[in-house]
mmCIF file of the N, C-alpha and C atoms, coordinates in Angstrom:
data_MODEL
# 
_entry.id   MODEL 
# 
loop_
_atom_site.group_PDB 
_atom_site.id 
_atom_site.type_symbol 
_atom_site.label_atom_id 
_atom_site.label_alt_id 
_atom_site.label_comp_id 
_atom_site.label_asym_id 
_atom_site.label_entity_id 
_atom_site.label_seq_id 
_atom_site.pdbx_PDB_ins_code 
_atom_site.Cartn_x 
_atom_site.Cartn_y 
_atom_site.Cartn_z 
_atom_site.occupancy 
_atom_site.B_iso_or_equiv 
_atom_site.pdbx_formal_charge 
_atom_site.auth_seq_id 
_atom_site.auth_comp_id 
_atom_site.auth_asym_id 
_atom_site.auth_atom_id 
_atom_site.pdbx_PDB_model_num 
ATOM 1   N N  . UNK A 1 1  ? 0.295  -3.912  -40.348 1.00 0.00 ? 1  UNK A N  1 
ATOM 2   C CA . UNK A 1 1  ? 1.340  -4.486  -41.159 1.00 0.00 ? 1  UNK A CA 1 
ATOM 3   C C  . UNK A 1 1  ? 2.596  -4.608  -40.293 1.00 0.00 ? 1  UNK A C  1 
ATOM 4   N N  . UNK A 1 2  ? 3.192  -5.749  -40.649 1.00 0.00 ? 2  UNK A N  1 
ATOM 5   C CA . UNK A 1 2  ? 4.514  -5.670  -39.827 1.00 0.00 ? 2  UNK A CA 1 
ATOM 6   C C  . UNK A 1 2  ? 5.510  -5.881  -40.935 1.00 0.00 ? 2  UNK A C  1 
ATOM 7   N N  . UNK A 1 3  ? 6.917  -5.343  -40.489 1.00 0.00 ? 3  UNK A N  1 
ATOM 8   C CA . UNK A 1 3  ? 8.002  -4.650  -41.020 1.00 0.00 ? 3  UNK A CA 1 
ATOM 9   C C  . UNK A 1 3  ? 9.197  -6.380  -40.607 1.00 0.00 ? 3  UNK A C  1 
ATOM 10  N N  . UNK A 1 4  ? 9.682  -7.124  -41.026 1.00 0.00 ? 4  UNK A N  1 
ATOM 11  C CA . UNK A 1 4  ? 10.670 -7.611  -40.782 1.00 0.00 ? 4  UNK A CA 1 
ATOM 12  C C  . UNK A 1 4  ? 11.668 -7.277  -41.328 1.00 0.00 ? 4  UNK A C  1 
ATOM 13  N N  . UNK A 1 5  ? 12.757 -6.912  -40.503 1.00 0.00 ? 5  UNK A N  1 
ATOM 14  C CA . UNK A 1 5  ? 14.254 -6.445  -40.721 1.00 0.00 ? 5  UNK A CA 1 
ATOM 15  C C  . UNK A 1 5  ? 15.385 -7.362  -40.379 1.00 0.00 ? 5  UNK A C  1 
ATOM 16  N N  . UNK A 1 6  ? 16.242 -7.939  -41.496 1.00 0.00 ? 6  UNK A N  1 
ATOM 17  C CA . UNK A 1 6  ? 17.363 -8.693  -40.961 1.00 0.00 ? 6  UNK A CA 1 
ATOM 18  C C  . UNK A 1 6  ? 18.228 -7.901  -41.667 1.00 0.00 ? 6  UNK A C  1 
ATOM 19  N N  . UNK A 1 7  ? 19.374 -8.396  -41.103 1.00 0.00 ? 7  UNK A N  1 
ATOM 20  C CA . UNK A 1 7  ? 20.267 -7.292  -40.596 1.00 0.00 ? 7  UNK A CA 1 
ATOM 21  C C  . UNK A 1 7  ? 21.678 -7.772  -39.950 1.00 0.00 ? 7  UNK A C  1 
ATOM 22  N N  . UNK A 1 8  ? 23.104 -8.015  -41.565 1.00 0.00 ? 8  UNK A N  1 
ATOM 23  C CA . UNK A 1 8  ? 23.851 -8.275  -41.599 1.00 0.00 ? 8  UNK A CA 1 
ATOM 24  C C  . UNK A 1 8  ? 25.056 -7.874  -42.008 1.00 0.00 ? 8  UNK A C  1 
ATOM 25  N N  . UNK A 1 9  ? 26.171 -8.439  -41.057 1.00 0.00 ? 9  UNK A N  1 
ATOM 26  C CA . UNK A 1 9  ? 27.861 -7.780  -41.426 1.00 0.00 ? 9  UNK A CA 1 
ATOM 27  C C  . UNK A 1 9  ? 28.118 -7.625  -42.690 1.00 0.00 ? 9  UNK A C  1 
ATOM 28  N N  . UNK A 1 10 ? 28.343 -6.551  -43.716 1.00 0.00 ? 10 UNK A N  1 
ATOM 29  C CA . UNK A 1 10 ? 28.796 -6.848  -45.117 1.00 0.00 ? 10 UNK A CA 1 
ATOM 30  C C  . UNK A 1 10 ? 29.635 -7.984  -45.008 1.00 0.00 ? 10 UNK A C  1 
ATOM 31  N N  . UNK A 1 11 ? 29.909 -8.568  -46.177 1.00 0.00 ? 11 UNK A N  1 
ATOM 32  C CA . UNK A 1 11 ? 31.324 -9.470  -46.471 1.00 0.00 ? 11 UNK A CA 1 
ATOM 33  C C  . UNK A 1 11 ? 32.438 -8.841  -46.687 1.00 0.00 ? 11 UNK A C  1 
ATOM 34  N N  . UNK A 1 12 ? 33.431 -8.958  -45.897 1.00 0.00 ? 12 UNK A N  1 
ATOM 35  C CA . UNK A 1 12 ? 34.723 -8.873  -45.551 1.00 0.00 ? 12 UNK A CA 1 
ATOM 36  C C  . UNK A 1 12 ? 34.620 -7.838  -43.775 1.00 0.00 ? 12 UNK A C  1 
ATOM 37  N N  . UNK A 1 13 ? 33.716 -7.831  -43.405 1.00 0.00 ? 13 UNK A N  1 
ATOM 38  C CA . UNK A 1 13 ? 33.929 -7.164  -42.366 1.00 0.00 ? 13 UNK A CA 1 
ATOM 39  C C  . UNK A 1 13 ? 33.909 -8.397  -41.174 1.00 0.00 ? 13 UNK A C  1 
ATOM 40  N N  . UNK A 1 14 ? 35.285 -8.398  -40.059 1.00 0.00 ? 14 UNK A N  1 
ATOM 41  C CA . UNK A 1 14 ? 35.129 -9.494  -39.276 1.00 0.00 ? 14 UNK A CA 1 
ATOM 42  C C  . UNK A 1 14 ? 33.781 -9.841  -38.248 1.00 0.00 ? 14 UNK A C  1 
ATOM 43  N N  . UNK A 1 15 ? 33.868 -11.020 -37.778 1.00 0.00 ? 15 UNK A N  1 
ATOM 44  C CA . UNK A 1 15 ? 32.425 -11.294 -37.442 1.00 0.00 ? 15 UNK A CA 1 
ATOM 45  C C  . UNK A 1 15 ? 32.661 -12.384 -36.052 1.00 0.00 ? 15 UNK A C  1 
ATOM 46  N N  . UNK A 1 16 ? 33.499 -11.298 -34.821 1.00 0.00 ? 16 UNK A N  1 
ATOM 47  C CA . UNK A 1 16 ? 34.016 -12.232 -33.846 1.00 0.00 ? 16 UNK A CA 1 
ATOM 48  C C  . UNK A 1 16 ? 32.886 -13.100 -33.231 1.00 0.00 ? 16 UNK A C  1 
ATOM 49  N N  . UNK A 1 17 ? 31.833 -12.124 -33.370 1.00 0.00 ? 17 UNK A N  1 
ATOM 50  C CA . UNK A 1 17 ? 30.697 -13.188 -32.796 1.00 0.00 ? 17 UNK A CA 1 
ATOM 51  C C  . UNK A 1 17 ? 30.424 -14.247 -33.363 1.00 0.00 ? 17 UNK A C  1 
ATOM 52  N N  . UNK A 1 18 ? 30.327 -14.751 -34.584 1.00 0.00 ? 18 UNK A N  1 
ATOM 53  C CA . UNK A 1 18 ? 29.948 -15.440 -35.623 1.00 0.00 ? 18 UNK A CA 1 
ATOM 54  C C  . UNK A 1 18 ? 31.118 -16.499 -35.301 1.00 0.00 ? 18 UNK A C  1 
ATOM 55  N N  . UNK A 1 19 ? 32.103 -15.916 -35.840 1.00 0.00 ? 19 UNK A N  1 
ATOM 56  C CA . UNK A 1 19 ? 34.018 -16.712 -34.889 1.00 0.00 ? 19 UNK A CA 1 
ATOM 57  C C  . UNK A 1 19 ? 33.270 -17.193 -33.354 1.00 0.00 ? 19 UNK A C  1 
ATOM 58  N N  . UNK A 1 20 ? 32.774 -17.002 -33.024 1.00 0.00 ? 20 UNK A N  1 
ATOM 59  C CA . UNK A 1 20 ? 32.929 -17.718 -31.245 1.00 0.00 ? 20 UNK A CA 1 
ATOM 60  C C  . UNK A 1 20 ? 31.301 -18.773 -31.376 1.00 0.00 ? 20 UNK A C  1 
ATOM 61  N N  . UNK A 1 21 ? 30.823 -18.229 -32.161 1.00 0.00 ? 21 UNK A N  1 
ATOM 62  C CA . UNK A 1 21 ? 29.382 -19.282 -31.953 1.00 0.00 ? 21 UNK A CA 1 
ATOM 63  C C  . UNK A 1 21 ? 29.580 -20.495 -33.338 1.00 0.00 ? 21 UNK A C  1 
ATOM 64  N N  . UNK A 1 22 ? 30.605 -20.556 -34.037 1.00 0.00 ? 22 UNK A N  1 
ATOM 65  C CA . UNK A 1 22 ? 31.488 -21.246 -35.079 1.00 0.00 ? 22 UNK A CA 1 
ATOM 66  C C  . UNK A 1 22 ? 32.450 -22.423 -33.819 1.00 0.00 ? 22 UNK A C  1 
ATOM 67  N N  . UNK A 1 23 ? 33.177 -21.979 -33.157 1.00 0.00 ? 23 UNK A N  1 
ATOM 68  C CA . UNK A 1 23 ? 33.791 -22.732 -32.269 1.00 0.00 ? 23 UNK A CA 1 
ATOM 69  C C  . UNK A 1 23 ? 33.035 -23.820 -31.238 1.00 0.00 ? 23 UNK A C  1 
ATOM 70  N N  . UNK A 1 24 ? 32.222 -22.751 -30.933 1.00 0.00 ? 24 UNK A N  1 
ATOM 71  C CA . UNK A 1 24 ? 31.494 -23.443 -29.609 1.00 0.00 ? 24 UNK A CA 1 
ATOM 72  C C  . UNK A 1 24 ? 30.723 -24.480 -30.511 1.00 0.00 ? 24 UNK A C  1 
ATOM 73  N N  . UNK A 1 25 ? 30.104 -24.271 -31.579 1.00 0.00 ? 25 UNK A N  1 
ATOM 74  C CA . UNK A 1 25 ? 29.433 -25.716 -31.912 1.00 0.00 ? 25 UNK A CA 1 
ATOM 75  C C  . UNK A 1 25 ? 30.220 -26.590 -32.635 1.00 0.00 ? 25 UNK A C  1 
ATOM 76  N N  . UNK A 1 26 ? 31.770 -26.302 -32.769 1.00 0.00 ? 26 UNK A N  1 
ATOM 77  C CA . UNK A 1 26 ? 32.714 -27.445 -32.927 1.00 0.00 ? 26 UNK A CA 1 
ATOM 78  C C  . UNK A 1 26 ? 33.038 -27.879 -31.697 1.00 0.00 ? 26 UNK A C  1 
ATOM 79  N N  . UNK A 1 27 ? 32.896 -27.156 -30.520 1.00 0.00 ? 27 UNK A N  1 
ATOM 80  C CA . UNK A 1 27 ? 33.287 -27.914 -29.311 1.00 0.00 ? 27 UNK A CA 1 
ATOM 81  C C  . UNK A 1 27 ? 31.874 -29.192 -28.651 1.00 0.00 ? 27 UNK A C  1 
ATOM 82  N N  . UNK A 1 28 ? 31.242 -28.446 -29.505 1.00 0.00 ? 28 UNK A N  1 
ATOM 83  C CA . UNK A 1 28 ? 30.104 -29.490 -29.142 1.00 0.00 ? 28 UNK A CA 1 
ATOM 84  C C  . UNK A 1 28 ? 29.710 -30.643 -30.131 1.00 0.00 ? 28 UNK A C  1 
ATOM 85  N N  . UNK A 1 29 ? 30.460 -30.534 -30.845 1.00 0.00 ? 29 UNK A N  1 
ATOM 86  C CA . UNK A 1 29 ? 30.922 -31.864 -31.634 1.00 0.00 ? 29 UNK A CA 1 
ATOM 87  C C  . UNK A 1 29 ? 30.088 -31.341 -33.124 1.00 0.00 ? 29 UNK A C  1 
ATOM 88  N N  . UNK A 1 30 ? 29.910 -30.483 -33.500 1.00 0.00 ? 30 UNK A N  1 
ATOM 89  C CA . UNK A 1 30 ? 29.109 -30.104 -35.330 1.00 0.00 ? 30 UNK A CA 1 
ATOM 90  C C  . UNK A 1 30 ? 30.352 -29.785 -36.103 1.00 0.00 ? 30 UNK A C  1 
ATOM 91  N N  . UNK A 1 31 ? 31.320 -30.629 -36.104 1.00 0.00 ? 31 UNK A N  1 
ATOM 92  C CA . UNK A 1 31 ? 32.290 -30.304 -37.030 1.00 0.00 ? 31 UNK A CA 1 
ATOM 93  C C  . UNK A 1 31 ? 32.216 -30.088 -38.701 1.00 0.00 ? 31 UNK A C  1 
ATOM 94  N N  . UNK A 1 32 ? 31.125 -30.404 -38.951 1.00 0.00 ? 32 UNK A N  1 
ATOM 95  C CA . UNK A 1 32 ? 30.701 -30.039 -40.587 1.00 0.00 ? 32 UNK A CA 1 
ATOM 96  C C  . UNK A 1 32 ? 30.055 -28.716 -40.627 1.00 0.00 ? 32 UNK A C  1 
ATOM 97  N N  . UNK A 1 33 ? 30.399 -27.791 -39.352 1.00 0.00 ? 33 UNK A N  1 
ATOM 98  C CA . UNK A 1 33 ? 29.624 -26.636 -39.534 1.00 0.00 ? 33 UNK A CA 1 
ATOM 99  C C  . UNK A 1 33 ? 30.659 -25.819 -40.156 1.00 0.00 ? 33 UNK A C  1 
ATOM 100 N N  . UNK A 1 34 ? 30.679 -24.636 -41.055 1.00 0.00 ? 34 UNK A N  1 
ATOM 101 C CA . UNK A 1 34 ? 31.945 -23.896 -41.589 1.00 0.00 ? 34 UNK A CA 1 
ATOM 102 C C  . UNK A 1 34 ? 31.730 -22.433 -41.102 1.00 0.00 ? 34 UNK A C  1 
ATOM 103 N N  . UNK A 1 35 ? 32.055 -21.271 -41.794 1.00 0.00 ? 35 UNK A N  1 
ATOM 104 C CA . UNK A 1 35 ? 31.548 -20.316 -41.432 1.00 0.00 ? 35 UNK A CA 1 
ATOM 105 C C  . UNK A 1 35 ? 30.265 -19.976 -40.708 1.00 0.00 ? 35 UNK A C  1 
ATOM 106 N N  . UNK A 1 36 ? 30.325 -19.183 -39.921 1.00 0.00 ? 36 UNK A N  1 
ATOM 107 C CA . UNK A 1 36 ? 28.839 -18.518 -39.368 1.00 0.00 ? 36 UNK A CA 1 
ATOM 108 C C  . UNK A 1 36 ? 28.950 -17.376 -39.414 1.00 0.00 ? 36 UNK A C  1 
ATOM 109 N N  . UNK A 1 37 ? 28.219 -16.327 -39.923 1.00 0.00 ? 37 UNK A N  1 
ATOM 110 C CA . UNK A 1 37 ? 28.110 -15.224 -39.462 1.00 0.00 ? 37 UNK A CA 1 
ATOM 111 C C  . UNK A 1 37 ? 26.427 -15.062 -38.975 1.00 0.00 ? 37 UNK A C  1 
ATOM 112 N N  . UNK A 1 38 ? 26.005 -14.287 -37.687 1.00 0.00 ? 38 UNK A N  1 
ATOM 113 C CA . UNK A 1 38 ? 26.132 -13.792 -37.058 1.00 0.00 ? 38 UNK A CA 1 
ATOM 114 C C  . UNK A 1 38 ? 24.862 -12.076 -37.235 1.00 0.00 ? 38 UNK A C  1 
ATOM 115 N N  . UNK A 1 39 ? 23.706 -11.608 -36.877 1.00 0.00 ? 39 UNK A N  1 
ATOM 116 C CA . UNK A 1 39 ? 22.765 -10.827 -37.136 1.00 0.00 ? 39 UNK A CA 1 
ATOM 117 C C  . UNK A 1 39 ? 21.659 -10.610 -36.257 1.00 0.00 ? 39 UNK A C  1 
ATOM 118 N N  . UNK A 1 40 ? 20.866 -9.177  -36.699 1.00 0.00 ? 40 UNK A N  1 
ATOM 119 C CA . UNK A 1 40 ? 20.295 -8.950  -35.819 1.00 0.00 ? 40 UNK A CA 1 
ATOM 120 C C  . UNK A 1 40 ? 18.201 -8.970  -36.686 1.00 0.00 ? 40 UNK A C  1 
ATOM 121 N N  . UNK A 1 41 ? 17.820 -9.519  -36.094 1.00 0.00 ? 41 UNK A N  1 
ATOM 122 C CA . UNK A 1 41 ? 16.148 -9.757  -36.829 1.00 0.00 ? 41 UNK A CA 1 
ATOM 123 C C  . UNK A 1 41 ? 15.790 -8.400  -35.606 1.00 0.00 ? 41 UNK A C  1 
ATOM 124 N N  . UNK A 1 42 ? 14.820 -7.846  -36.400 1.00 0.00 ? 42 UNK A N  1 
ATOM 125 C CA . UNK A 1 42 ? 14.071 -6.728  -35.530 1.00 0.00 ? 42 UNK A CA 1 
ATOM 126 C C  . UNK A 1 42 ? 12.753 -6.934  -36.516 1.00 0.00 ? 42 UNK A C  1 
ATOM 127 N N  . UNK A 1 43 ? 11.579 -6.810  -35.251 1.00 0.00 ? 43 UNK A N  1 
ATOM 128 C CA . UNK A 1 43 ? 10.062 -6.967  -36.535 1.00 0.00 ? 43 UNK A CA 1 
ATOM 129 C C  . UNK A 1 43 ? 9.123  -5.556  -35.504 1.00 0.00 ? 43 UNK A C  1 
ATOM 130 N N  . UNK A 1 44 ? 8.914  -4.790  -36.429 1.00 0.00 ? 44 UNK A N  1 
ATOM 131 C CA . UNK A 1 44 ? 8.549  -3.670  -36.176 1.00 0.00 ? 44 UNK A CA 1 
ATOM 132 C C  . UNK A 1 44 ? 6.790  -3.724  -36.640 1.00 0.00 ? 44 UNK A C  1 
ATOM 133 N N  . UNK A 1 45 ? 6.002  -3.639  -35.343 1.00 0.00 ? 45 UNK A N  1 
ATOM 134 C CA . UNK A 1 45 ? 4.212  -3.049  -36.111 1.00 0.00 ? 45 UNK A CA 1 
ATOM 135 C C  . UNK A 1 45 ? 3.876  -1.646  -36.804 1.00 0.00 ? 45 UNK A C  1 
ATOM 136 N N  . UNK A 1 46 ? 3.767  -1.469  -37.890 1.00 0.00 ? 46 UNK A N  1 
ATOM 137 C CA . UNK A 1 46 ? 3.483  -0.317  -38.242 1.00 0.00 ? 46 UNK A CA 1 
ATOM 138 C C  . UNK A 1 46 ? 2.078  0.096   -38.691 1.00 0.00 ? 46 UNK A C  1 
ATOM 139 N N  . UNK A 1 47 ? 1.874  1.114   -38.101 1.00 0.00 ? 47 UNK A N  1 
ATOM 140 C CA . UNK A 1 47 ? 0.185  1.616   -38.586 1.00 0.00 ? 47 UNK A CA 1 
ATOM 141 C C  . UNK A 1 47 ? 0.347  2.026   -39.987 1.00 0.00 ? 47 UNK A C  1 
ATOM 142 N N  . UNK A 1 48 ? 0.238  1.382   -41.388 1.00 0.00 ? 48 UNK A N  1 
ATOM 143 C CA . UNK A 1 48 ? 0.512  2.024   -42.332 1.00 0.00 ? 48 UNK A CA 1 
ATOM 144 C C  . UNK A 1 48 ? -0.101 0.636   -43.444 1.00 0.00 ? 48 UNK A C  1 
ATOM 145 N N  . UNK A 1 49 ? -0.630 1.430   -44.269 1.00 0.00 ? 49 UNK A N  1 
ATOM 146 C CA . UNK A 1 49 ? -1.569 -0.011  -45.059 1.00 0.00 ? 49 UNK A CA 1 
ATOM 147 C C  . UNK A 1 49 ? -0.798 0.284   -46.409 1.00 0.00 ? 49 UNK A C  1 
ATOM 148 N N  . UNK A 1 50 ? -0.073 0.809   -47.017 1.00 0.00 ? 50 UNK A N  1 
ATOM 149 C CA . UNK A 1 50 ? 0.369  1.173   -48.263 1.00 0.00 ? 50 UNK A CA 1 
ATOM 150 C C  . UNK A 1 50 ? 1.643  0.289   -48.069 1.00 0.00 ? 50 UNK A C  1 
ATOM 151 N N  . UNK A 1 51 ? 1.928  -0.190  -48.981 1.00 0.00 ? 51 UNK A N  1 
ATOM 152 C CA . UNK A 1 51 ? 3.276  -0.809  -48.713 1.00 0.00 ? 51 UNK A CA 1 
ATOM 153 C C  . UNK A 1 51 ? 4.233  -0.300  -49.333 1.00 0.00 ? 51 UNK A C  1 
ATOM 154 N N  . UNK A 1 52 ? 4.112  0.601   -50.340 1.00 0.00 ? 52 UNK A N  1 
ATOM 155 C CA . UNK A 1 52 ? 5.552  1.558   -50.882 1.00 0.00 ? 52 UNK A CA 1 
ATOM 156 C C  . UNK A 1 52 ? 5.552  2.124   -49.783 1.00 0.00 ? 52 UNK A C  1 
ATOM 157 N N  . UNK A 1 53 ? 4.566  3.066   -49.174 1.00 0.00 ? 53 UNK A N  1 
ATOM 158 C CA . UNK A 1 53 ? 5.186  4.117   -48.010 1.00 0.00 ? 53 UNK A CA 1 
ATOM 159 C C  . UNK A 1 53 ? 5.734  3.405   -46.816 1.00 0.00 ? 53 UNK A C  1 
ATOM 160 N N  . UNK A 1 54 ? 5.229  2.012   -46.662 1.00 0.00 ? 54 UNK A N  1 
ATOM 161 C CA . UNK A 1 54 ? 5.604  1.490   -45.298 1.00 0.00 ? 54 UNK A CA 1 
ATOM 162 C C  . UNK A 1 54 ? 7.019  1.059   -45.837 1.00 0.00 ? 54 UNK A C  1 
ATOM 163 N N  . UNK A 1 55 ? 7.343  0.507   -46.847 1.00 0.00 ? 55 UNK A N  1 
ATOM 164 C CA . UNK A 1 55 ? 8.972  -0.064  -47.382 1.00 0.00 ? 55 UNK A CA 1 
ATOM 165 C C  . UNK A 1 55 ? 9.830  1.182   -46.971 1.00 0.00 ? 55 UNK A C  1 
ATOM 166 N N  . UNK A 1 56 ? 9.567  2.344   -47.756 1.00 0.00 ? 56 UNK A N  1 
ATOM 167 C CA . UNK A 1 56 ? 9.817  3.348   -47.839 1.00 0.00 ? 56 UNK A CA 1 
ATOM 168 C C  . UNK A 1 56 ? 10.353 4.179   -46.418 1.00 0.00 ? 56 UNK A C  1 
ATOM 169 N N  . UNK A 1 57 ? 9.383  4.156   -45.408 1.00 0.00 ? 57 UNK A N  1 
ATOM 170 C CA . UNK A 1 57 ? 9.550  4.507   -43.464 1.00 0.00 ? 57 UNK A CA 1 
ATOM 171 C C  . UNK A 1 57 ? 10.602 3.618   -43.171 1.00 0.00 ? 57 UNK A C  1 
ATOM 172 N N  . UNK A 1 58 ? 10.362 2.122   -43.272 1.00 0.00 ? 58 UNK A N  1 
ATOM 173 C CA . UNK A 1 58 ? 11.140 1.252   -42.458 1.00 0.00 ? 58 UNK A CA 1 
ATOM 174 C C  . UNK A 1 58 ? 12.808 1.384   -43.207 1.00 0.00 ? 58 UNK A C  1 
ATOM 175 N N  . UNK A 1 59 ? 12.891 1.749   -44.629 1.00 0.00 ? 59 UNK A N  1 
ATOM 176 C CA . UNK A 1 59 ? 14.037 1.825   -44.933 1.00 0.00 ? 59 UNK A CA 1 
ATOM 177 C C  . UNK A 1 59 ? 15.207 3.429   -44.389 1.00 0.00 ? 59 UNK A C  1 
ATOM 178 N N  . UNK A 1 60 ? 13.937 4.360   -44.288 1.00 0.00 ? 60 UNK A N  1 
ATOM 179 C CA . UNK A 1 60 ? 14.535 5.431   -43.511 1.00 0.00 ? 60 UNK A CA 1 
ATOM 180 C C  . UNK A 1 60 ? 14.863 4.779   -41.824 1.00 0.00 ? 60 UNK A C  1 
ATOM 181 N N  . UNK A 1 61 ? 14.455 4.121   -41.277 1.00 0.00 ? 61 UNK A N  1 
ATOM 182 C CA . UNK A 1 61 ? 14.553 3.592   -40.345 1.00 0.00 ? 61 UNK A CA 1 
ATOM 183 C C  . UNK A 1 61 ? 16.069 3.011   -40.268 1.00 0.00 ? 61 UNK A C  1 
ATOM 184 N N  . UNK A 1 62 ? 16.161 2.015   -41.133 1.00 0.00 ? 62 UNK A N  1 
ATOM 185 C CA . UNK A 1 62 ? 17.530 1.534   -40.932 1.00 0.00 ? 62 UNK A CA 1 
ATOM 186 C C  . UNK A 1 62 ? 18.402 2.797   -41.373 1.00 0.00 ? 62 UNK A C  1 
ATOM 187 N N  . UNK A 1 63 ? 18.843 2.885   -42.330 1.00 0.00 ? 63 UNK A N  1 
ATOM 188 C CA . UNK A 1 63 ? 19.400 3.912   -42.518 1.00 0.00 ? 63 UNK A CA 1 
ATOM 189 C C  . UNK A 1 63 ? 19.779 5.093   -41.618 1.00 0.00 ? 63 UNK A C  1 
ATOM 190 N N  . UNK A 1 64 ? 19.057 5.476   -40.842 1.00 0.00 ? 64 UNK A N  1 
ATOM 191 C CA . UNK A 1 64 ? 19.283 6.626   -39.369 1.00 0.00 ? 64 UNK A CA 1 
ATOM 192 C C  . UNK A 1 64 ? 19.193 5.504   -38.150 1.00 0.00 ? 64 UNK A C  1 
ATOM 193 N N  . UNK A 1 65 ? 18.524 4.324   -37.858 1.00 0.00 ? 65 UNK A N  1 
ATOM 194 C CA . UNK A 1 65 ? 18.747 3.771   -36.631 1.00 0.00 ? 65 UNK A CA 1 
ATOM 195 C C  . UNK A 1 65 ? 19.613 2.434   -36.588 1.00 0.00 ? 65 UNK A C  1 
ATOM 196 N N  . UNK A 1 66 ? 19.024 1.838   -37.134 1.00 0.00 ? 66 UNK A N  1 
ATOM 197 C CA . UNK A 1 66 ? 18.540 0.447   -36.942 1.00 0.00 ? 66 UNK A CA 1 
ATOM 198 C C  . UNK A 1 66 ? 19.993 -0.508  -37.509 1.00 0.00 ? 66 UNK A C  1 
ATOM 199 N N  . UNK A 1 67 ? 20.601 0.380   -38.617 1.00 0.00 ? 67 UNK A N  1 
ATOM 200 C CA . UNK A 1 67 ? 21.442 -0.722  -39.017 1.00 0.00 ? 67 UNK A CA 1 
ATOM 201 C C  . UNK A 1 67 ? 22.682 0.524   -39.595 1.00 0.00 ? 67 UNK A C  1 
ATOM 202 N N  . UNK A 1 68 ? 24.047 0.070   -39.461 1.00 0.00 ? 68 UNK A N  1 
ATOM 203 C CA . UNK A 1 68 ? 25.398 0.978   -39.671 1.00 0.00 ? 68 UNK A CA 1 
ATOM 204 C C  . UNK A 1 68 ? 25.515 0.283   -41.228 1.00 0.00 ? 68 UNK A C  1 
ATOM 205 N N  . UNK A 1 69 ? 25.384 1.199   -41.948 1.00 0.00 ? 69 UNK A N  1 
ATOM 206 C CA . UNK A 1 69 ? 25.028 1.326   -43.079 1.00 0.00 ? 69 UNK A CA 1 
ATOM 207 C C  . UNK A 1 69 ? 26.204 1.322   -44.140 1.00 0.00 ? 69 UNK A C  1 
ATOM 208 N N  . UNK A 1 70 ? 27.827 1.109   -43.384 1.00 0.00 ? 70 UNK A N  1 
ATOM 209 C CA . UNK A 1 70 ? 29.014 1.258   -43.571 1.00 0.00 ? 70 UNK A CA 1 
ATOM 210 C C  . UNK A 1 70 ? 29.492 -0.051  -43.364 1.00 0.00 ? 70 UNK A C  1 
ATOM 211 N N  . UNK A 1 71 ? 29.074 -0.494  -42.587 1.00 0.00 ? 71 UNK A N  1 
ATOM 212 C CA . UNK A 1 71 ? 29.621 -2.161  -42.586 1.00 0.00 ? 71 UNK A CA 1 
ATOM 213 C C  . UNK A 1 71 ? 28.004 -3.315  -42.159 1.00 0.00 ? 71 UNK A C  1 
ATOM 214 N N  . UNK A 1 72 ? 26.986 -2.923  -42.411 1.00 0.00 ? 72 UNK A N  1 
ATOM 215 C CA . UNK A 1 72 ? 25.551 -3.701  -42.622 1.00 0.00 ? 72 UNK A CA 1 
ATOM 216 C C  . UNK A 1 72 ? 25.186 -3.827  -43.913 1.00 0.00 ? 72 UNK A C  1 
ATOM 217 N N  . UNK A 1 73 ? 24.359 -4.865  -43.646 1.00 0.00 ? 73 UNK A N  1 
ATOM 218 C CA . UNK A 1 73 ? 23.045 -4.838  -45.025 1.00 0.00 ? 73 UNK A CA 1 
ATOM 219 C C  . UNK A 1 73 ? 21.943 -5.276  -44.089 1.00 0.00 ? 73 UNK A C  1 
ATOM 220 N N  . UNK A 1 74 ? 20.905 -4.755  -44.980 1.00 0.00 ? 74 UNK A N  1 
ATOM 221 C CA . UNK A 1 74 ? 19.547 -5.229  -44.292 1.00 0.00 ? 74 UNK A CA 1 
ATOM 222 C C  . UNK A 1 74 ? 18.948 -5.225  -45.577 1.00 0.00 ? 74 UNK A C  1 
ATOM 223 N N  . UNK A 1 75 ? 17.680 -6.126  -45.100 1.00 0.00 ? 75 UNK A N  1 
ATOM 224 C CA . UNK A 1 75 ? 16.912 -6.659  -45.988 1.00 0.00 ? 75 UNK A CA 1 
ATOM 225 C C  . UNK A 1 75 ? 15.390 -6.528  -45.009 1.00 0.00 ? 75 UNK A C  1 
ATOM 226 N N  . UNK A 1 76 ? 14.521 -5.730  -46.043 1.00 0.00 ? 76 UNK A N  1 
ATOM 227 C CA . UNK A 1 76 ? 12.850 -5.707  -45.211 1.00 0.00 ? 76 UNK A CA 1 
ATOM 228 C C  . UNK A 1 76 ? 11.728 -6.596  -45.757 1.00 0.00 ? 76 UNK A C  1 
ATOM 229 N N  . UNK A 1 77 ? 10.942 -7.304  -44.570 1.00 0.00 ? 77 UNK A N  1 
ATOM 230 C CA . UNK A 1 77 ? 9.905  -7.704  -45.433 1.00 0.00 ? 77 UNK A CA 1 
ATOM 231 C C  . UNK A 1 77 ? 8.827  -7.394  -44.986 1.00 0.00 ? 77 UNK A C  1 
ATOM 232 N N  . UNK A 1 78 ? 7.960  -7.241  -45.949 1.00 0.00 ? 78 UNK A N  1 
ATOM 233 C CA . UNK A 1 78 ? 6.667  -6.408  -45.287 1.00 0.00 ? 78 UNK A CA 1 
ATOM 234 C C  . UNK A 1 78 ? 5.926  -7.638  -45.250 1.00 0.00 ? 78 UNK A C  1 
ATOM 235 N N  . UNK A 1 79 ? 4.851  -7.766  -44.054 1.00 0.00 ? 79 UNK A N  1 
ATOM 236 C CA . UNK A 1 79 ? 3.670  -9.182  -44.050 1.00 0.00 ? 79 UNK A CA 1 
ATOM 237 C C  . UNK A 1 79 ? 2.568  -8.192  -43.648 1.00 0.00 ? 79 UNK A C  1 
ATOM 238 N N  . UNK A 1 80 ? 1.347  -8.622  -44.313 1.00 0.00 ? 80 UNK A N  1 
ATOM 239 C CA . UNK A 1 80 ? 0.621  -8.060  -43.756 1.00 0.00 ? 80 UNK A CA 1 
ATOM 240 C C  . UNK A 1 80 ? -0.256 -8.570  -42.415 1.00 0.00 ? 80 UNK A C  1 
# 
C-alpha cells in the first residue's frame, strides 16, 4: 500500500516561496495567474494491508515528522 501525503502552509501563514514562483510566471508572461501557494507531496510504501492502521501510522508520521503541525495541513491518501 502506498501512503500519499500533501502537505500545506495553513491560510494566513506567508508563503515567500509561493510569492517568488507567482512572479516568475508573471515574468514569463501568465499574467492571469493569482495567488500560488506552494507544498510538499511525499508518497511513502508501507508494509501494512489494513487501512485504518495504515491511515492511522502515516498520520502519527506527520504529526512527529513529516509536517509542522502549527503552521501545516496535510492531507493522506491511501492507494492500494
Amino acid at each position: 500500500m502506498k501512503a500519499r501525503v500533501h502537505i500545506t502552509l495553513k491560510n494566513g501563514v506567508l508563503d515567500p516561496q509561493g510569492r517568488a514562483i507567482a512572479n516568475a510566471l508573471h515574468s514569463l508572461g501568465f499574467d492571469k495567474v493569482g495567488d500560488v501557494r506552494q507544498g510538499k507531496f511525499i508518497e511513502i510504501d508501507l508494509k501494512e494491508s489494513d487501512k485504518a492502521k495504515a491511515k492511522s501510522e502515516v498520520d502519527q508520521m506527520c504529526a512527529k515528522l513529516l509536517a509542522n503541525t502549527v503552521i501545516e495541513n496535510y492531507s493522506v491518501d491511501l492507494v492500494e
